[in-house]
C-alpha positions in Angstrom: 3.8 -1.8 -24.5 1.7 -0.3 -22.0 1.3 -2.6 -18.8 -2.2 -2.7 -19.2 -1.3 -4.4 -22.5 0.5 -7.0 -20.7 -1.3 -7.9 -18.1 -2.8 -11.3 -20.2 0.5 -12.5 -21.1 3.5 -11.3 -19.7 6.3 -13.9 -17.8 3.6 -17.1 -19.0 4.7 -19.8 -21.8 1.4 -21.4 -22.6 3.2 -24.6 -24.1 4.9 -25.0 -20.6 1.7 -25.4 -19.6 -0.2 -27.5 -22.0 -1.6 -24.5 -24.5 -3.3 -23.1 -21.5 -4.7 -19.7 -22.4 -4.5 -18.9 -18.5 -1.9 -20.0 -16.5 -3.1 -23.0 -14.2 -2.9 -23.3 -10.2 0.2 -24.7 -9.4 -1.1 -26.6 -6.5 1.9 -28.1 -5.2 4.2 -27.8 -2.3 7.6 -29.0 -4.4 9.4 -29.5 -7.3 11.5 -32.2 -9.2 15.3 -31.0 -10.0 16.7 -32.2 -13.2 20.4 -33.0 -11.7 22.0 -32.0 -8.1 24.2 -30.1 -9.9 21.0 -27.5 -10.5 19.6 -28.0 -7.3 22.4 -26.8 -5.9 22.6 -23.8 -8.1 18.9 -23.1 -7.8 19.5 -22.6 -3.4 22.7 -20.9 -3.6 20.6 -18.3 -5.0 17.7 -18.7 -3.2 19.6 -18.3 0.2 21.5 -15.1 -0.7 24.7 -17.2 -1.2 26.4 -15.5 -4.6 24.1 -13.2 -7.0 22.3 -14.6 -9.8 24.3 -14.7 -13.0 23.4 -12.7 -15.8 20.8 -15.0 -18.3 20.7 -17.1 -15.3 16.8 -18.5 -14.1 16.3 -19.3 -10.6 14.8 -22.5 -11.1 11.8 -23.7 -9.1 12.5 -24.8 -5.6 9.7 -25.4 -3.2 6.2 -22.9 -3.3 7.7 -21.6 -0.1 10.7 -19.9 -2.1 8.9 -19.7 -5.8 6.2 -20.8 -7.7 5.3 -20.6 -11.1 2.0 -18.6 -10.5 3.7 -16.5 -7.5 6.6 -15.4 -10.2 4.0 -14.7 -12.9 2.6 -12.7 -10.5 5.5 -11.0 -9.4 7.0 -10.2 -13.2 3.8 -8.6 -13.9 3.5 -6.4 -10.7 6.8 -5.2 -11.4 6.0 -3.5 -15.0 3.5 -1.6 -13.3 6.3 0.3 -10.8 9.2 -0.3 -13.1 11.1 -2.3 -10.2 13.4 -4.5 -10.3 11.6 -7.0 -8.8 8.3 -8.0 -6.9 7.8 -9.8 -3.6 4.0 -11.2 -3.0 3.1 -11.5 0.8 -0.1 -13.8 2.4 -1.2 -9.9 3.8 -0.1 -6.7 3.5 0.6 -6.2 7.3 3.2 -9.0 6.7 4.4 -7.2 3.6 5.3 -3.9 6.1 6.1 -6.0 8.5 9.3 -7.8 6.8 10.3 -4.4 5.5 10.4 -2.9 8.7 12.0 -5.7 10.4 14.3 -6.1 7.3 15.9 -2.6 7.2 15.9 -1.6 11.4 17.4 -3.6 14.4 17.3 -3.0 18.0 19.0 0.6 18.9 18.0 2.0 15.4 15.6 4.7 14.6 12.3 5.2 12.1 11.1 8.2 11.0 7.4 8.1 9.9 4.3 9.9 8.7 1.3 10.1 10.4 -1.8 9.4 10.1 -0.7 5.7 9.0 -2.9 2.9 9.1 -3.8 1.6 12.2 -2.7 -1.9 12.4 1.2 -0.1 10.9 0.9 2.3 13.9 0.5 -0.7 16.5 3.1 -2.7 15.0 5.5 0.4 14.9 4.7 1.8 18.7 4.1 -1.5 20.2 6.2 -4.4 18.5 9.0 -2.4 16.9 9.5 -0.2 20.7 9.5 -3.6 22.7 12.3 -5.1 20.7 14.6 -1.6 20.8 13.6 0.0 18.2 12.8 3.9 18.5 10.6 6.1 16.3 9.7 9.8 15.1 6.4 10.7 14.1 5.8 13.4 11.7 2.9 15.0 10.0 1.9 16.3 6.6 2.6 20.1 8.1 6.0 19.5 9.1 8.3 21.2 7.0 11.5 19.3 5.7 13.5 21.7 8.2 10.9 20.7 10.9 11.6 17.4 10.6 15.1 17.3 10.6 15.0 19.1 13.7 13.2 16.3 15.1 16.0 14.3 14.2 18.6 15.9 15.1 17.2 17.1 19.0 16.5 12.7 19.3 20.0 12.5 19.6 20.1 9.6 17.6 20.4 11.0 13.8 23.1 8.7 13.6 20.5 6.2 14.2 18.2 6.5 11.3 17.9 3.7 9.2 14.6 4.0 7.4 12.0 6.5 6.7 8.6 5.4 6.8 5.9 7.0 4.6 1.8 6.4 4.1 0.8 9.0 1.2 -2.1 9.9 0.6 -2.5 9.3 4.5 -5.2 7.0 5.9 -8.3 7.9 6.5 -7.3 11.6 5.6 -6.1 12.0 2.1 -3.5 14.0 3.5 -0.1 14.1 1.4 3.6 13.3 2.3 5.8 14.6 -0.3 8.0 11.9 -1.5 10.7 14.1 -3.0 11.2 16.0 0.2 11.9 12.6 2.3 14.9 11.7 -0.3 16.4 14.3 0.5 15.8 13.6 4.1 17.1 10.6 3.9 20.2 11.2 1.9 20.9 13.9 4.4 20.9 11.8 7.5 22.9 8.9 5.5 26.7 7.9 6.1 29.4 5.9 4.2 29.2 3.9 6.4 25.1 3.2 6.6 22.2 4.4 3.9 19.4 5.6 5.4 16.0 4.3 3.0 13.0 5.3 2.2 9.8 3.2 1.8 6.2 4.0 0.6 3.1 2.8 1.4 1.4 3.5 -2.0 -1.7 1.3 -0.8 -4.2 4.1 -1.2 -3.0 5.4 -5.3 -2.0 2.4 -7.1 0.0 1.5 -8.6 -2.2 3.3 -11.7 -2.3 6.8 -9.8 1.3 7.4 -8.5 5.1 5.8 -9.2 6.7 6.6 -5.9 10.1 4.7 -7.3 10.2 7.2 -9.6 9.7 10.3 -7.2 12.6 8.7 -5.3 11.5 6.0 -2.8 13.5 2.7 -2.5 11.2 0.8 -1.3 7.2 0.9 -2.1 4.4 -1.3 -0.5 1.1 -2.3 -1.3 -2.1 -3.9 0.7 -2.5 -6.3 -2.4 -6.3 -7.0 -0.9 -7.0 -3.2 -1.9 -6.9 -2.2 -5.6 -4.8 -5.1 -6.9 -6.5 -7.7 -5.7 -10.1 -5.2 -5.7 -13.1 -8.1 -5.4 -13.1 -8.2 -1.6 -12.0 -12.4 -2.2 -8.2 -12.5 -1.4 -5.7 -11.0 1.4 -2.5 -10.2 -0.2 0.5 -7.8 -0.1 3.1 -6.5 -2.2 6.7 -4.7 -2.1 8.6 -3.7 -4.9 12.2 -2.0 -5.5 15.9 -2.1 -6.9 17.3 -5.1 -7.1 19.5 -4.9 -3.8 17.1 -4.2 -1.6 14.5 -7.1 -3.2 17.3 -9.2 -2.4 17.3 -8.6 1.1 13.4 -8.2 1.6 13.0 -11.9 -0.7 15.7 -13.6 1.6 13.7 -12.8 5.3 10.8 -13.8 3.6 12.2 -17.3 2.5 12.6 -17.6 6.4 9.3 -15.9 7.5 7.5 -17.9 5.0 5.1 -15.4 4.4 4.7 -15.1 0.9 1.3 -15.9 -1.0 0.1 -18.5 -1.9 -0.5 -20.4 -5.6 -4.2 -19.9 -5.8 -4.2 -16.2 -4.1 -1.7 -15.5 -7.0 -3.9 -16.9 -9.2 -6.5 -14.6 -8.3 -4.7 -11.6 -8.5 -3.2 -12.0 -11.6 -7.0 -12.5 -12.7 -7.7 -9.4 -11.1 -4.8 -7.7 -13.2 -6.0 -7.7 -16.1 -9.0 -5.3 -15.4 -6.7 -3.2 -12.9 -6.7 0.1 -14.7 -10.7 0.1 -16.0 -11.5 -0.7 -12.7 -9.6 2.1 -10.8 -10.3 4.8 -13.7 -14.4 4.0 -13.2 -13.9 4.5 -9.6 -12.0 7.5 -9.5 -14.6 9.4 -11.9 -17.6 8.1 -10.0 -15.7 9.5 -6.5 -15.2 12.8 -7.8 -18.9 13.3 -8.5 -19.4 12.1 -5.2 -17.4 14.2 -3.9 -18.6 16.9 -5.4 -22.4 16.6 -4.1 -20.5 15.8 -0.9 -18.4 19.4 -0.8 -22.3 21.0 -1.0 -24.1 19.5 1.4 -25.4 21.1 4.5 -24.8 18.4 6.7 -21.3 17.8 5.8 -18.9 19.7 8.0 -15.6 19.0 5.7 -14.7 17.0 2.8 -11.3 15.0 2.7 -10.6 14.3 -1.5 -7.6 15.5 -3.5 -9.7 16.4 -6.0 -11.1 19.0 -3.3 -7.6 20.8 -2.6 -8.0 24.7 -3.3 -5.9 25.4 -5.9 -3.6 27.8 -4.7 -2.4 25.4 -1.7 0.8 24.1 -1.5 -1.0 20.8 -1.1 -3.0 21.2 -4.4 0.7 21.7 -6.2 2.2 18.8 -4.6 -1.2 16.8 -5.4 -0.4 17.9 -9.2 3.3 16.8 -8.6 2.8 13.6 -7.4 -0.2 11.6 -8.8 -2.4 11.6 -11.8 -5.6 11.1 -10.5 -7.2 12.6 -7.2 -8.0 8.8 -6.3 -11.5 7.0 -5.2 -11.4 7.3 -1.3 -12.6 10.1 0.4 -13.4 11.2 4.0 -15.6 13.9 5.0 -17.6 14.5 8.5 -20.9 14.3 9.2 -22.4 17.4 11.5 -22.8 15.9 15.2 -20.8 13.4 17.1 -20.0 9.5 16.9 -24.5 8.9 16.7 -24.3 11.3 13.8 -21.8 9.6 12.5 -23.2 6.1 12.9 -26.7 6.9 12.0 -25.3 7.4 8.5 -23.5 4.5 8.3 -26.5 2.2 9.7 -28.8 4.0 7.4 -26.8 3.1 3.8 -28.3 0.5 1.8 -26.2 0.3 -1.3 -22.8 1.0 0.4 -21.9 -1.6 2.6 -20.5 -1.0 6.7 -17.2 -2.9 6.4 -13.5 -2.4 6.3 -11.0 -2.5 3.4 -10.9 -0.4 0.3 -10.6 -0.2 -3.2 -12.8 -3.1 -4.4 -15.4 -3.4 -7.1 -17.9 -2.5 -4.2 -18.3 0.6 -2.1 -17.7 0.3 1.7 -17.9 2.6 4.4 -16.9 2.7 8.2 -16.1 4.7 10.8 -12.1 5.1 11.4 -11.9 6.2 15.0 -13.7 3.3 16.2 -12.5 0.7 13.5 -9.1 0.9 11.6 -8.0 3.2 13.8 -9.1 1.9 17.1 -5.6 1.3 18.8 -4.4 4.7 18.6 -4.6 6.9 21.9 -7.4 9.2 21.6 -5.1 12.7 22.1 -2.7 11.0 18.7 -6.3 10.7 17.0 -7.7 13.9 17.7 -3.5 15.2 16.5 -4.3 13.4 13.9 -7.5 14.7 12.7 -9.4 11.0 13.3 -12.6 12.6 14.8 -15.6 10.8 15.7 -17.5 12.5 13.0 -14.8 11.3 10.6 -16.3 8.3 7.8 -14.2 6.9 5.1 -15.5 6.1 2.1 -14.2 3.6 -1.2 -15.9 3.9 -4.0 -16.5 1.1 -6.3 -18.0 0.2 -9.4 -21.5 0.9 -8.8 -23.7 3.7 -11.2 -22.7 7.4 -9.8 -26.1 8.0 -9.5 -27.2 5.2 -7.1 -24.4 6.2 -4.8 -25.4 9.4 -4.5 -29.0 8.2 -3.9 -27.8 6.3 -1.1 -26.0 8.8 0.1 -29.2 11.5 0.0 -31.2 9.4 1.8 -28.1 8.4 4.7 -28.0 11.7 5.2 -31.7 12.3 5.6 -31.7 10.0 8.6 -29.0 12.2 10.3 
């Protein structure tokens, strides 16, 4: 069945659970063993001590480790992504964060895109430098052979342990191909140590893109985004291959970050509407855009579905995702008062941060998300102070657009 199909039902036993149509809030910090024998099974397994048997269940621990509606959660996740397996986070932040302290130690090496999101830039050139850890930015321009020279003139190729990758890019919609940093990373790996790839797939999905199956080993999600999509929960998400869930579900048994019952609860509520929701969104943005793309006070327009055709970026577009998405970014003609004037001047849209929830929101990425970054890596990075973001949500195309007009009017 389709995953939108089982999104009600799928890893829940309503007579576990009374008849429950929905699965209740397990709102409880432990759980009752039936012998020793199985409680000592259940944390062999837990702690990464011998591999789960085959029909084997890893029985319910403590909500730190599992819990019913955290599992639920995670089952159901996975069918989106075919992976494996699922691990929920309390944010997405701590989601990239385990990942990237999971797979690189002091003296290795990352290799990332750029533009990222600002608060994974900071943790990356601030955190991740101070404890030894070196990285290599790259943008969307750099050709596969660029980047490998970038590598190789470090002086530490041997080095590489992960490549990093935000695609579409945040705030620009720019595109990493996910194919081409496979093959990067299978180049650069060793018998004797695999160099892996994760995605940041925040910005397309799950619905819009599959980056498991372009490749990655690893893909992320900022569950507060689309997933979660009512602006009421902070959540993240990583899914993968069985090995390296493993590894990523074993640091977080010790970071105890994961979610927790009743922000699982939510999401799995949020679920069930994931793929009307997006596909409303992602038709009302490409009308948006397209009033945007003629508008004489609108310098340039930042929207997949505004790719020329015969780009190379357009083809790779078509390669990798099914849908040009509902987030665009476009500037306004001026400076940062231009810039603001429009934000302060929307009714309907609301001035705020995040994305991908059942309201639109706008803001301003060079002074907001994107804040932290040195203003020469911004302006490299095409984060100008005429640059606004935009996430369209489920209000009538027509009323945006309204709001919009009459932003613009101010400016």
């Amino acid at each position: 069945m389709h995953p939108e199909s089982l999104m009600m039902t799928h890893g829940y036993k309503p007579e576990l659970s009374e008849g429950a149509i929905k699965p209740p809030v397990f709102q409880t910090s432990t759980f009752v063993f039936k012998t020793a024998e199985a409680g000592k099974a259940f944390f062999e397994v837990a702690y990464g001590l011998r591999e789960k048997a085959d029909q084997e269940e890893l029985g319910l621990i403590y909500s730190r480790i599992n819990n019913p509606n955290l599992e639920i959660l995670e089952d159901r996740l996975a069918l989106w992504d075919k992976a494996d397996q699922c691990a929920v986070f309390e944010s997405g932040m701590s989601a990239i964060s385990t990942v990237l302290l999971e797979f690189l130690k002091p003296g290795d090496m990352l290799l990332y895109s750029r533009p990222t999101y600002g608060g994974t830039d900071h943790f990356i050139n601030h955190f991740l430098k101070e404890i030894g850890v070196e990285s290599i930015g790259f943008r969307p321009d750099h050709s596969e052979e660029d980047i490998a020279q970038l590598i190789e003139e470090s002086g530490k190729a041997d080095k590489l342990s992960l490549i990093y990758i935000e695609t579409p890019a945040n705030p620009t919609n720019e595109l990493i191909d996910i194919v081409m940093c496979r093959r990067l990373a299978d180049r650069f790996s060793s018998n004797a140590k695999k160099v892996y790839l994760a995605t940041d797939n925040t910005y397309m999905g799950p619905l819009w893109c599959s980056p498991l199956e372009h490749g990655a080993d690893i893909v992320m999600y900022s569950a507060t985004k689309y997933l979660g999509g009512h602006s009421d929960l902070i959540a993240g998400a990583v899914l993968g291959g069985d090995e390296v869930m493993q590894r990523i579900k074993v640091l977080r048994t010790f970071l105890g970050n994961m979610a927790s019952p009743h922000t699982c609860w939510l999401l799995l509520r949020s679920l069930e509407t994931l793929k009307v929701r997006m596909e409303q969104q992602a038709r009302t943005a490409e009308r948006v855009a397209q009033y945007l793309m003629k508008h004489p006070k609108i310098l340039k327009v930042y929207y997949l579905g505004c790719l020329p055709k015969d780009s190379d970026a357009y083809s790779l577009y078509k390669r990798q995702y099914t849908s040009p998405g509902a987030m665009i970014a476009f500037e306004v003609k001026g400076k940062e008062a231009e810039a603001f004037k429009f934000l302060n001047s929307l009714k309907l849209v609301k001035l705020a941060v995040s994305l991908g929830s059942t309201e639109s929101l706008g803001q301003h990425p060079a002074t907001m998300t994107h804040v932290g970054l040195d203003p020469e890596i911004k302006e490299f990075m095409g984060i100008n102070e005429r640059l606004v973001r935009l996430s369209i949500g489920l209000e009538h195309e027509e009323d945006l657009i309204m709001d919009i007009e009459n932003a613009l009017r101010q400016v």
